[in-house]
C-alpha positions in Angstrom: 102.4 96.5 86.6 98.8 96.8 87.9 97.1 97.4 91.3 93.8 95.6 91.2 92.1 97.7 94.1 88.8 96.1 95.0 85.8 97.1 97.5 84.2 94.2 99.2 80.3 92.8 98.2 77.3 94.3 99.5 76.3 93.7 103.0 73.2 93.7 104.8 73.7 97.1 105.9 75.5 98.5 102.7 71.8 97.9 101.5 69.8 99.3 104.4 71.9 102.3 104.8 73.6 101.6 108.1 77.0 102.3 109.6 78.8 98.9 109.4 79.6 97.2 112.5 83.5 95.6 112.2 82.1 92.1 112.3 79.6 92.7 109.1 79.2 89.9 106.7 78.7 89.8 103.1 74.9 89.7 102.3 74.1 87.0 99.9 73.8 89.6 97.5 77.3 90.0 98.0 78.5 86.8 98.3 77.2 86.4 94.4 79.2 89.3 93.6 82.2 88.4 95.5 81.9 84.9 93.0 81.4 87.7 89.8 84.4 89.4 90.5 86.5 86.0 91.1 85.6 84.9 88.0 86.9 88.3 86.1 90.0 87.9 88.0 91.0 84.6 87.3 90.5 85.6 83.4 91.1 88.9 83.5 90.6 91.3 80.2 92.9 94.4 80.1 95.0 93.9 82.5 97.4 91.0 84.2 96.2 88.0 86.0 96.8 88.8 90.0 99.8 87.4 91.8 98.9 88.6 95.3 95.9 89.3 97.7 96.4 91.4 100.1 92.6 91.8 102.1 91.2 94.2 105.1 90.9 91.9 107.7 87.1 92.9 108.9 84.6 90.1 107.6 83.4 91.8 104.7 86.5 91.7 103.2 87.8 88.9 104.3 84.8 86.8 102.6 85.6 88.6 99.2 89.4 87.9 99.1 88.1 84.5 99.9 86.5 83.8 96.6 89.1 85.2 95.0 91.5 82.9 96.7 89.7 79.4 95.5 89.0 80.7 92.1 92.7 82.2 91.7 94.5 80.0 94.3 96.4 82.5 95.6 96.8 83.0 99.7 95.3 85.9 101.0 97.5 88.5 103.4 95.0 90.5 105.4 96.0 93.9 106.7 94.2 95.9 109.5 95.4 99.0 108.2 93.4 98.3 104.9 89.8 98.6 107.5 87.1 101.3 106.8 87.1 103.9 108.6 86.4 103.5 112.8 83.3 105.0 113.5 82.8 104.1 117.0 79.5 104.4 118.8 77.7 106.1 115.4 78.6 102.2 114.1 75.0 100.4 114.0 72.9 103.6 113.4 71.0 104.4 110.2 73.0 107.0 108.1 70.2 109.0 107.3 69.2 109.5 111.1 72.1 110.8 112.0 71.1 114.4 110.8 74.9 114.9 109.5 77.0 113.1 106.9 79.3 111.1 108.3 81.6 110.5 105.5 82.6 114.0 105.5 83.0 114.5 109.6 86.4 115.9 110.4 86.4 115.1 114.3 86.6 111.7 115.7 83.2 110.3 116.5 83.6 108.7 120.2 85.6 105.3 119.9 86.3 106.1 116.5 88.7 107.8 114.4 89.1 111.8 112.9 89.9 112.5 109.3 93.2 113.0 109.9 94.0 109.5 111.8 92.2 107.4 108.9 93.9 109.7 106.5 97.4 108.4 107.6 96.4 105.2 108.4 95.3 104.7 105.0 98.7 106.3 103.7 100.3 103.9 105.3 98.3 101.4 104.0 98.7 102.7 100.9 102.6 102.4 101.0 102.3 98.9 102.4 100.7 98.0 99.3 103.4 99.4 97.1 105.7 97.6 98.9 104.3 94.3 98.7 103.4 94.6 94.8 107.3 95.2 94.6 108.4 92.5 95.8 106.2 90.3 94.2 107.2 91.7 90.4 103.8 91.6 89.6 99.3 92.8 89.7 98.4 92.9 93.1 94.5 92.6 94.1 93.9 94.5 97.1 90.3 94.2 98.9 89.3 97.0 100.7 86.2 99.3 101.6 84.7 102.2 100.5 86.2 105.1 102.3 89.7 103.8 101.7 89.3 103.6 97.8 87.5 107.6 98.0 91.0 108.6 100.2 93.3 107.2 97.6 91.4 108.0 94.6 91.5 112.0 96.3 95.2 111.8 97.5 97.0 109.5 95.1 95.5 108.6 91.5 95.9 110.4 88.5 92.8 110.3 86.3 93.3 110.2 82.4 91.6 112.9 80.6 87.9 112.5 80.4 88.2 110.2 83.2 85.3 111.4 86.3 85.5 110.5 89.3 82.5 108.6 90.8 80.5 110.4 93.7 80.8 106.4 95.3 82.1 103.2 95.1 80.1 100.5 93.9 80.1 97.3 95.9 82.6 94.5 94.3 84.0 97.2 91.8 87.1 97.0 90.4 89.9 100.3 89.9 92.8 99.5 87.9 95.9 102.0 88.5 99.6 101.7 87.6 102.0 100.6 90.8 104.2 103.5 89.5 104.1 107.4 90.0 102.0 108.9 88.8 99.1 106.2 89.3 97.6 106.5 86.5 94.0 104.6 86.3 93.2 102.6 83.7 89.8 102.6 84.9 87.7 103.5 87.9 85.0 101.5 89.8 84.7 99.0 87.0 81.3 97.1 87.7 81.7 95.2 83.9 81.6 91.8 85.9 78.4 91.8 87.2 75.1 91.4 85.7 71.3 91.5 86.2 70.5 91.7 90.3 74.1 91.9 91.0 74.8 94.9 90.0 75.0 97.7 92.4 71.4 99.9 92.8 73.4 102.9 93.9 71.6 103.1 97.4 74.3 101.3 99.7 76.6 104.0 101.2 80.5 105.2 99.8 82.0 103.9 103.1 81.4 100.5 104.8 
């Protein structure tokens, strides 16, 4: 059995290089690749039709799961422990002002949250998951964000030989790993769903 582990559309900010506000929405941008990725999943190639959503609860997110709700018609269970990674007061500011790289910061910004707290936070997310796609028998899609997907991809999966790991997530990507040790992906920020303007330009940032 599959987990279908998603990140959310492109936002505004995604685009402009910003560190994401909770309340974020999808761009329209993203909102057309949210629609993209339902499609693939409610005919999917490769791997099993879904038969759960489990969602971050921050906007972003939430409007992503959504399209994949009506085209799928599956609820959606959303999960604050799924959320990107608190930044506190650095959220709003350009990334490239900032003189540093967040994404790699060890120490809590202030209001937000060190390495090591968003490091067990998504652990526990990650066992949530594993629970939930057990006791549905079953794919689960999970939508989450950027930072998440880079923790689990470092931490948990197993990549096939000749498998490399991206340098980022792509907006509305799709990673395919098994539900069972030892996680192995059957492939890795999967973008084969969009086309044309949708797909991602490679300027929005690995978190958000």
């Amino acid at each position: 059995m599959a987990l279908l582990l998603i990140r959310h559309g492109e936002t505004a900010l995604n685009a402009a290089r910003v560190l994401q506000p909770a309340d974020t929405p999808l761009s329209a941008r993203g909102l057309a690749q949210a629609q993209a990725l339902a499609q693939r999943l409610a005919a999917p190639a490769g791997f099993g039709a879904p038969v759960g959503l489990l969602a971050s609860d921050l906007p972003r997110a939430q409007q992503t799961a959504a399209a994949i709700a009506q085209r799928t018609g599956l609820p959606v269970q959303h999960s604050p422990l799924l959320q990107e990674r608190n930044y506190g007061e650095l959220r709003g500011r350009p990334y490239d002002g900032l003189g540093f790289n967040p994404l790699t910061m060890v120490d809590a910004p202030p209001g937000g949250e060190s390495q090591a707290e968003f490091s067990a936070r998504a652990d526990a997310a990650w066992q949530a998951l594993l629970a939930l796609q057990q006791r549905l028998g079953g794919p689960l899609a999970v939508v989450t964000h950027g930072l998440v997907l880079r923790e689990w991809l470092l931490r948990r999966f197993a990549l096939p030989a000749g498998m490399v790991a991206p340098t980022r997530f792509s907006n509305a990507s799709i990673t395919v790993a098994s539900a069972v040790p030892p996680h192995t992906l059957q492939c890795l920020d999967d973008t084969g769903h969009l086309s044309g303007s949708l797909r991602d330009d490679g300027h929005s940032l690995s978190g958000g």
